[in-house]
N, C-alpha and C positions, 0 to 999 in steps of 0.2 A: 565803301568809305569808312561806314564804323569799325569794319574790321582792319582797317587801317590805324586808325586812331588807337583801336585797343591794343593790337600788336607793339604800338608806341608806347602807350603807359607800361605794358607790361617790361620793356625793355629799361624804362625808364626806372622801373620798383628793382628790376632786377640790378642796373648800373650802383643806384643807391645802396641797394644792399650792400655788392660787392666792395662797394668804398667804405662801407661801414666795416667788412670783413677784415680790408685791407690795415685800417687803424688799429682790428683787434690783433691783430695779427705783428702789425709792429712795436703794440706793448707787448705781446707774447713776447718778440724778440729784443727788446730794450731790456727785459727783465733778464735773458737769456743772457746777455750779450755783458750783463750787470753796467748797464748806459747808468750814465749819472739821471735818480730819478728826480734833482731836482731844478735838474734843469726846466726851462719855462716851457718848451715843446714838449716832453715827459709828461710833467705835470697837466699839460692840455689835452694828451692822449688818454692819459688816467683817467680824466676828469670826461670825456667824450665817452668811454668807455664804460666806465665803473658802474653807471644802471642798472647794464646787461650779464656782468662780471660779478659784482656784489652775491647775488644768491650762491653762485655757484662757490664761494668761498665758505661758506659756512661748511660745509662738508668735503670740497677739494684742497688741501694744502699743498702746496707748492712742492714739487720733487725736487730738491737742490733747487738749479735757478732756473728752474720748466717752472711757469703758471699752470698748471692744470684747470684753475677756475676759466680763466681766459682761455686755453686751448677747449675746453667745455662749451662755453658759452657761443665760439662761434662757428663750432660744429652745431648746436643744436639749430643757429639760427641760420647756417646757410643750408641742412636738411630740411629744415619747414618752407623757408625761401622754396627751395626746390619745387617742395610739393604743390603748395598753394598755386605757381607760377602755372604749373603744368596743368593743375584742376582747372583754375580760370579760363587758359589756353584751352581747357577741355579736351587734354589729352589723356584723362582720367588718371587714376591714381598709378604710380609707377613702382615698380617691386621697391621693398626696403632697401634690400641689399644693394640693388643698383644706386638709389639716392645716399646710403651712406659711403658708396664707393666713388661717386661724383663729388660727394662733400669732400674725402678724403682730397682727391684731386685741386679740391677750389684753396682748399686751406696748403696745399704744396705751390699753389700757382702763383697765390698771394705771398707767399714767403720767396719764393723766387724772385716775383715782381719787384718786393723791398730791395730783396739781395743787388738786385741789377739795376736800381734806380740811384739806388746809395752807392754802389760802385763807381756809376756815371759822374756822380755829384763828389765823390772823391778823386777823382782822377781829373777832372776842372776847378777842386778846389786846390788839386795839389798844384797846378800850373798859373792859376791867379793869384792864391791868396794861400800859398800853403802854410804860414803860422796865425792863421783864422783864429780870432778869439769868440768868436759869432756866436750862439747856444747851437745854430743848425747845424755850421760845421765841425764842432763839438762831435755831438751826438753822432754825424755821420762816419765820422771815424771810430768812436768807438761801437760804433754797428757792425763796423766792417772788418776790423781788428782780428775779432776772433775765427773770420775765417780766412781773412789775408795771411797769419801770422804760421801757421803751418804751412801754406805753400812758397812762402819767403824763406823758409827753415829748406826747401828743398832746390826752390830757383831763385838765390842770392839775386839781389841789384845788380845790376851790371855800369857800373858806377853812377850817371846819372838818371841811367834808365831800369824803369822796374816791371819785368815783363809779366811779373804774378799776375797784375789784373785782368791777362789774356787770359791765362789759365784759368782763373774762375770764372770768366766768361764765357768759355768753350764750357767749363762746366754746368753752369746754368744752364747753357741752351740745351744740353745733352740730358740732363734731368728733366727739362721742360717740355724736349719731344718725345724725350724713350719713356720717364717715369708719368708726367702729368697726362701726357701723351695717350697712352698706355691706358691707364686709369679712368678716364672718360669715355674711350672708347668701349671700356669693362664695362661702364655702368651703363651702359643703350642711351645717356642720356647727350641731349645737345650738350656743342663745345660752348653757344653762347650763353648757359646756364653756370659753367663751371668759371669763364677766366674771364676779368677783367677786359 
């Protein structure tokens, strides 16, 4: 029974984590994406964030519009996540190289995740409310934008229908079994460690 319970927290430390990954993950991408930062959701992502990001700025500057602080900070903290998890677990310590190539994967997984949530939330906002002044569907468009806008440049609308968002949806899934896929499977570690 205890070792039920604990099974549970730990699930529970790791879900947490993961949604915390998830937030660092889409200022990573707000900043990428150059999302208006002052918008009120931006602003609340920054401010949820910035703790764990702040150090890492004193010595990471931004590459163009890549966060490095941010891309830093939630590698460091989804490889300790890892570790600790698995100690507790008492699966002892697990090779480096395998936890930083599960990181790699959680930090692919959570960027997909965004990609394909925002996608959803664009393609219902374009059929409800497609001249939204809202901060959400704001932001969600220009999340989506830059990578809608080169597969629009190759499969035109088809007057009122826009089939791109198929095409990045085959695409996501296809990175999220072949690349994320792939990646976890590299690192020997659980898939429930790595994704959402």
């Amino acid at each position: 029974m205890g070792s039920q319970f604990g099974n549970a927290g730990l699930l529970l430390i790791n879900t947490l984590i993961n949604i915390y990954l998830f937030l660092l993950m889409l200022r990573f991408l707000l900043q990428a994406s150059r999302a208006d930062y002052y918008n009120p959701i931006s602003q609340s992502v920054v401010k949820v964030t910035q703790p764990v990001v702040k150090p890492f700025q004193g010595f990471l500057k931004p590459a163009g519009p890549f966060d490095l602080a941010t891309l830093a900070a939630a590698f460091l903290i989804k490889a300790i996540s890892i570790v600790v998890i698995l100690q507790i677990a008492d699966f002892g310590m697990p090779p480096l190289g395998g936890v930083a190539i599960a990181t790699l994967a959680a930090l692919a997984n959570a960027i997909l995740k965004i990609y394909f949530f925002a996608l959803i939330g664009m393609i219902i906002l374009s059929w409800v409310a497609p001249q939204a002044s809202h901060p959400g569907a704001l932001l969600i468009f220009q999340l989506v934008e830059p990578i809608m806008a080169p597969v629009r440049k190759v499969i035109p609308p088809l007057g009122m229908i826009d089939l791109s968002p198929i095409v990045v949806f085959i695409a996501i899934s296809l990175l999220d079994g072949i690349v994320v896929g792939s990646l976890t499977r590299a690192a020997g570690i659980s898939g429930a460690l790595v994704g959402l």
